[in-house]
C-alpha positions in Angstrom: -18.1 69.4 -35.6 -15.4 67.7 -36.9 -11.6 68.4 -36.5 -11.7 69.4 -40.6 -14.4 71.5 -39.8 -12.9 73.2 -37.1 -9.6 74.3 -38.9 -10.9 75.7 -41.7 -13.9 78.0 -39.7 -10.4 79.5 -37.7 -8.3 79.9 -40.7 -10.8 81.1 -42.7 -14.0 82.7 -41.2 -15.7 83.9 -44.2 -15.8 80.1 -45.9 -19.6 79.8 -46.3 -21.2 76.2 -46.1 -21.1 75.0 -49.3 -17.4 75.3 -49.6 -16.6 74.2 -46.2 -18.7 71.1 -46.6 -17.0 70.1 -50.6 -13.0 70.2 -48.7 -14.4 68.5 -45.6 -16.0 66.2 -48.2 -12.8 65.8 -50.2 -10.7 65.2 -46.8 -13.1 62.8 -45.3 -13.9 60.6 -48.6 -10.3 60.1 -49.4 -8.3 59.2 -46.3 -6.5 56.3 -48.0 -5.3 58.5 -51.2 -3.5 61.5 -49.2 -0.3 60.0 -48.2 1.9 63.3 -48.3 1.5 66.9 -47.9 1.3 67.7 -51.6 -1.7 65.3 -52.1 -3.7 67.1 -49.9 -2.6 70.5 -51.8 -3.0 69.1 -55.0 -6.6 68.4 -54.3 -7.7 71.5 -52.2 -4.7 73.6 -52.0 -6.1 75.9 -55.2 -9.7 75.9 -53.8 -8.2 77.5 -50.0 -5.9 80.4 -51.6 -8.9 81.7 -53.2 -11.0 81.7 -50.1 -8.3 84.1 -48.7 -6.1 86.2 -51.3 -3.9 87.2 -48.3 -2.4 83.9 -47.2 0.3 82.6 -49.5 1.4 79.3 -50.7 3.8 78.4 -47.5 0.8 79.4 -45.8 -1.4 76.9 -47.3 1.0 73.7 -47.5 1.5 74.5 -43.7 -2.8 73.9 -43.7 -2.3 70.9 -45.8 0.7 69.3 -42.9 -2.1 70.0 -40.4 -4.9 68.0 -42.3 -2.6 65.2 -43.0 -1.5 64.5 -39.5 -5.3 64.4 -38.4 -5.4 61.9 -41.7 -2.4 59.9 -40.0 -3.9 59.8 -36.5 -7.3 59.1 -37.4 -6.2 56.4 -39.9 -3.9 54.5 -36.8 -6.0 54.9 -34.0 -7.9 51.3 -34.1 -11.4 51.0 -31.8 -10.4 48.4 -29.0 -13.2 46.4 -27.6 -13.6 44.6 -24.2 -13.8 40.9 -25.1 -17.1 38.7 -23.5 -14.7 36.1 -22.0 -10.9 36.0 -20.9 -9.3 33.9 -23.2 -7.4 30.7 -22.4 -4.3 30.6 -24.2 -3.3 26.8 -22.7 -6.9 25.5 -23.6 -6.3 27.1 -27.0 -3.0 25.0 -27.5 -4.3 22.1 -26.9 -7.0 22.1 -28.9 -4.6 23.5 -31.8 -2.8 20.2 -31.4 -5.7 17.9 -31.3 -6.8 19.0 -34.7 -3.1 18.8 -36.0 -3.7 14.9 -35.2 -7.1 14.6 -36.7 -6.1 16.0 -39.5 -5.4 14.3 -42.6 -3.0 15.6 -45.3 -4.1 15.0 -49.1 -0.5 14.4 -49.4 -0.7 10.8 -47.4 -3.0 7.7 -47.2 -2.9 5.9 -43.9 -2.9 2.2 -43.8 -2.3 -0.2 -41.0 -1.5 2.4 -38.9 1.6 3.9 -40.8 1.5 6.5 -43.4 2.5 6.0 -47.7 2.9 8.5 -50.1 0.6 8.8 -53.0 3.1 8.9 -55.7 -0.2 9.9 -58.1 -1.5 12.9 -56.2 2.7 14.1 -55.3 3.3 14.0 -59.3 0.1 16.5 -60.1 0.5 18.6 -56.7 4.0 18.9 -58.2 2.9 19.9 -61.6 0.9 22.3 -59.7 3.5 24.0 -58.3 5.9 23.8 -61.0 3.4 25.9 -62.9 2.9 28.5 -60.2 6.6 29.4 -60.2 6.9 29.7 -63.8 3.9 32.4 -63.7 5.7 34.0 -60.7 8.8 33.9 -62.6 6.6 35.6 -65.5 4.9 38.4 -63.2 8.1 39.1 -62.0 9.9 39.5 -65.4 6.6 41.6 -66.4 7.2 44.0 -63.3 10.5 44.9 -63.8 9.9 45.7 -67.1 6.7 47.6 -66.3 8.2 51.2 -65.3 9.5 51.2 -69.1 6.1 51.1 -70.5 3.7 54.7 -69.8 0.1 54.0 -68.6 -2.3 55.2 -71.0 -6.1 55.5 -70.5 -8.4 53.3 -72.0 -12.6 53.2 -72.8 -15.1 50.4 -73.2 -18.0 51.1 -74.0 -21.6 48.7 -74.9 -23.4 50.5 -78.1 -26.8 50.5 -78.8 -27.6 48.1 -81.5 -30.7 50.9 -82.9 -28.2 53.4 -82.9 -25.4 51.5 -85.2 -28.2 51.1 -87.7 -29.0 54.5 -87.6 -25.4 55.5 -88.0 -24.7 52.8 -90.8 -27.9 54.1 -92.6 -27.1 57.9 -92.5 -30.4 58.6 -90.7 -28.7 59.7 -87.2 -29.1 63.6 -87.1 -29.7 64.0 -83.5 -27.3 66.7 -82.0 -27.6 65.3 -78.5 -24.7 63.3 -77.4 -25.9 60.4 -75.4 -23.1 57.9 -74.2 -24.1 54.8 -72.2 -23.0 52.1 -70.0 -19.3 53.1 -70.6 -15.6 52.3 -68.9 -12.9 54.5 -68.3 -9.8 53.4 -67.0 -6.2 54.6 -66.8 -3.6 52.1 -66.3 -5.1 49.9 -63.3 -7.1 52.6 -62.2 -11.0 52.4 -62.5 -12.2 56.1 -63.2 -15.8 55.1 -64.1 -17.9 51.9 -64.2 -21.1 51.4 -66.1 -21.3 55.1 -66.3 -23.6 57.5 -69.0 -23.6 60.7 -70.3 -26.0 63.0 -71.8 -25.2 66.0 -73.3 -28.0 67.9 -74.6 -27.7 70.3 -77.6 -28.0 73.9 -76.4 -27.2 73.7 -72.5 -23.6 74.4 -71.4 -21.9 71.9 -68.8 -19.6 72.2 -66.0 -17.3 69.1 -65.5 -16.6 69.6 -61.6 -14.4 67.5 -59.0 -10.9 67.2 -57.5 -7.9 65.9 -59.0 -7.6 62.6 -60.3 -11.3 61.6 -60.7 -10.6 61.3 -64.8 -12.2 64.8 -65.7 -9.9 65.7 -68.5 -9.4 62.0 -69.7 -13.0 61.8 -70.2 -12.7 65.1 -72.5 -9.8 63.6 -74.2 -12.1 60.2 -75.1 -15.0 62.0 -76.4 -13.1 64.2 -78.8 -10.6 61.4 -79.8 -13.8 59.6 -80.3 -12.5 56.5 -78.4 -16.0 56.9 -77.0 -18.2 56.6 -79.7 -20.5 59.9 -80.4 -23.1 61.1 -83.4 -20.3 60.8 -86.8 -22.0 64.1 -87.4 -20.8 66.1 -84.4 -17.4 67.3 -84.0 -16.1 68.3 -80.3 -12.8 70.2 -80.3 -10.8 69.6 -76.6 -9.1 73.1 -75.6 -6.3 72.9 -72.8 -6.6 75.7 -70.7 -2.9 75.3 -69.7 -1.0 78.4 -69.1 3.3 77.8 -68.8 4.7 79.9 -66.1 7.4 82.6 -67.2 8.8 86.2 -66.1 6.4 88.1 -67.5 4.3 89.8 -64.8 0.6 89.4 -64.5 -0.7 92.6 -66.4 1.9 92.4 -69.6 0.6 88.9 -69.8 -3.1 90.7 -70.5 -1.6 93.1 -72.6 -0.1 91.0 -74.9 -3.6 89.6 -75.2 -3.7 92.9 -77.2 -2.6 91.9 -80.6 -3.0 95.5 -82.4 -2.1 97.6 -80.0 1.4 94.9 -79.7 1.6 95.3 -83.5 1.7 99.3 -83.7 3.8 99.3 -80.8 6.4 97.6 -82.3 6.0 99.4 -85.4 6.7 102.5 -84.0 9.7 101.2 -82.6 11.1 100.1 -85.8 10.2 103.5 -87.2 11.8 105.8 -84.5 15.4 103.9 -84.2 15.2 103.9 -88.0 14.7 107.8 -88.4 17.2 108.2 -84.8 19.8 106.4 -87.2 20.1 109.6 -89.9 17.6 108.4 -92.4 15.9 111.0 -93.9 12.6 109.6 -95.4 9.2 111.0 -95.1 7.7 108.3 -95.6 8.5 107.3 -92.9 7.3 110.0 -91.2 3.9 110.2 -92.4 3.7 106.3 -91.5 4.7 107.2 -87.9 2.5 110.2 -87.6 -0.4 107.4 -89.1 0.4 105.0 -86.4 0.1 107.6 -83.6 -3.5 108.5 -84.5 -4.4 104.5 -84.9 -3.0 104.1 -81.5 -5.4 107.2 -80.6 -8.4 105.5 -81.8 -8.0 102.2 -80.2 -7.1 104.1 -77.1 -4.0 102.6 -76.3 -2.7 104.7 -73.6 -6.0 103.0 -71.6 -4.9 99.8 -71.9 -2.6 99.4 -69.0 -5.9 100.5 -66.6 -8.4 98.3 -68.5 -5.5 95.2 -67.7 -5.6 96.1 -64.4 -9.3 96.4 -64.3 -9.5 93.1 -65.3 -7.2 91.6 -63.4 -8.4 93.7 -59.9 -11.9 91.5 -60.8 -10.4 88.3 -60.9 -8.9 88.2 -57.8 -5.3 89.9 -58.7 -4.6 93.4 -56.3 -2.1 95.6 -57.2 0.8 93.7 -56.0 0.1 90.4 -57.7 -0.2 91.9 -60.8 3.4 93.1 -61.1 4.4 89.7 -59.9 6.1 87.2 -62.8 3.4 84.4 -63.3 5.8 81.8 -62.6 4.8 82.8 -59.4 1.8 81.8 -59.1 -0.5 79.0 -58.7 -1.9 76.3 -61.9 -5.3 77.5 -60.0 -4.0 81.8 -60.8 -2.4 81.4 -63.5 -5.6 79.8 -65.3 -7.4 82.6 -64.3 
């Protein structure tokens, strides 16, 4: 059992095996990538909360400072072996020096004993090396001025010549997307290599892994169509990004409620109008309408159905009246 293992059967007891084995998985395959606390919590830090509602986010990081100095230690501690012989470190020296005096430099010709130059091979070895500190001097420049320049991803893919045809003629009506033997990078990161995708019409798909692997910047290529797809079939990309604020939990359901929001307000309007002296009954019959539409949609329910909602996703009844700045990316998509 490893030390991964270990920590998360005591923290959390309930984990069952398929969990525990996907963030050992994550923590184990990715040593080299976790160099602080938060990359550890960006990639499993969601997944833990929800295993446990009760521990909180200090909670968690705390987990994540554990995992990383097992990271650190496992990733310094080097296997020493016993060597077959002692080794000889005058033996070694002379040996060093023999070859130094066999040795024959591609900068000198020996004659007679003595040693020339070769003006011919200096001039071209110099060449050589002119050349190889102008390109430093041109990495260099390229370096500093790299920073200024944002890293965008970017697809290659091969196409299928029988394909282009069929597309060029018109006669393409499949409504599968097939994509093969594609690239996708993002600045000089490799996401995929000689990868395909198949998409058939009708089934629904999951895209699943940890951060970083290129999941949403393969949506993004498909629907910007920098991977080619069917000119017949659209794909829409919907961010599922929700922008913390003060609004707690359940008003953020509620507001979900557009009617209900729209005779609400109403009502107010028509109240601090008739508090302010006007006499219309216009007004008053409008009111005494929007009280009975408010009726039928059953709006004085609403607050319990939110909470009902909420209560099966995860939220109890103090993290609903929480503001959902407060929370999580992983909560506050939910």
């Amino acid at each position: 059992m490893s030390q991964f293992t270990a920590i998360l059967q005591r923290e959390f007891p309930a984990i069952d095996n398929e969990l525990k084995d996907y963030v050992e998985g994550v923590l184990s395959g990715s040593l080299e990538d976790f160099e602080t606390c938060d990359d550890i919590y960006d990639a499993v830090g969601d997944i833990l909360q929800s295993i446990n509602l009760e521990k909180t986010e200090d909670d968690i990081r705390e987990l994540c400072e554990e995992f990383l100095n097992i990271i650190k230690k496992n990733t310094k501690n080097e296997v020493r072996k016993v060597l077959n012989a002692p080794v000889n470190i005058a033996e070694m020296a002379k040996e060093m020096e023999n070859v130094d005096k066999n040795m024959h430099s591609i900068w000198l010709t020996s004659k007679d004993g003595g040693s020339k130059v070769n003006s011919k091979k200096l001039e071209k070895a110099e060449a050589k090396l002119q050349q190889k500190q102008e390109k430093r001097q041109d990495i260099g420049k390229s370096t500093v001025a790299a920073p200024v320049k944002l890293q965008t991803a970017t697809a290659s893919q091969v196409l299928s010549k029988k394909n282009t045809k069929m597309e060029q003629k018109g006669t393409n009506r499949s409504m599968d997307i097939k994509i093969e033997n594609f690239d996708l990078a993002f600045g000089d990161k490799v996401l995929l290599q000689n990868a395909n995708l198949l998409l058939s019409c009708g089934r629904r798909y999951g895209l699943v892994g940890r951060n970083g692997l290129g999941k949403t910047t393969l949506l993004r290529m498909i629907s910007d169509r920098q991977l080619a797809i069917p000119s017949h079939i659209s794909v829409l990309h919907v961010e599922q990004e929700v922008v913390g604020n003060d609004t707690k939990a359940v008003d953020s359901v509620l507001e979900c409620d557009l009617e209900r929001n729209r005779l609400l307000t109403r009502e107010k309007e028509i109240i601090a109008t008739l508090n302010s002296g006007v006499q219309d009954t216009k007004l008053s019959a409008e009111l005494n309408e929007v009280y009975a539409q408010l009726q039928n949609i059953e709006a004085d329910k609403a607050v319990a159905r939110a909470s009902v909602i909420l209560r099966g996703l995860g939220f109890d009844a103090d993290m609903q009246q929480r503001p959902t700045k407060s929370f999580s990316g992983g909560w506050r998509m939910r």
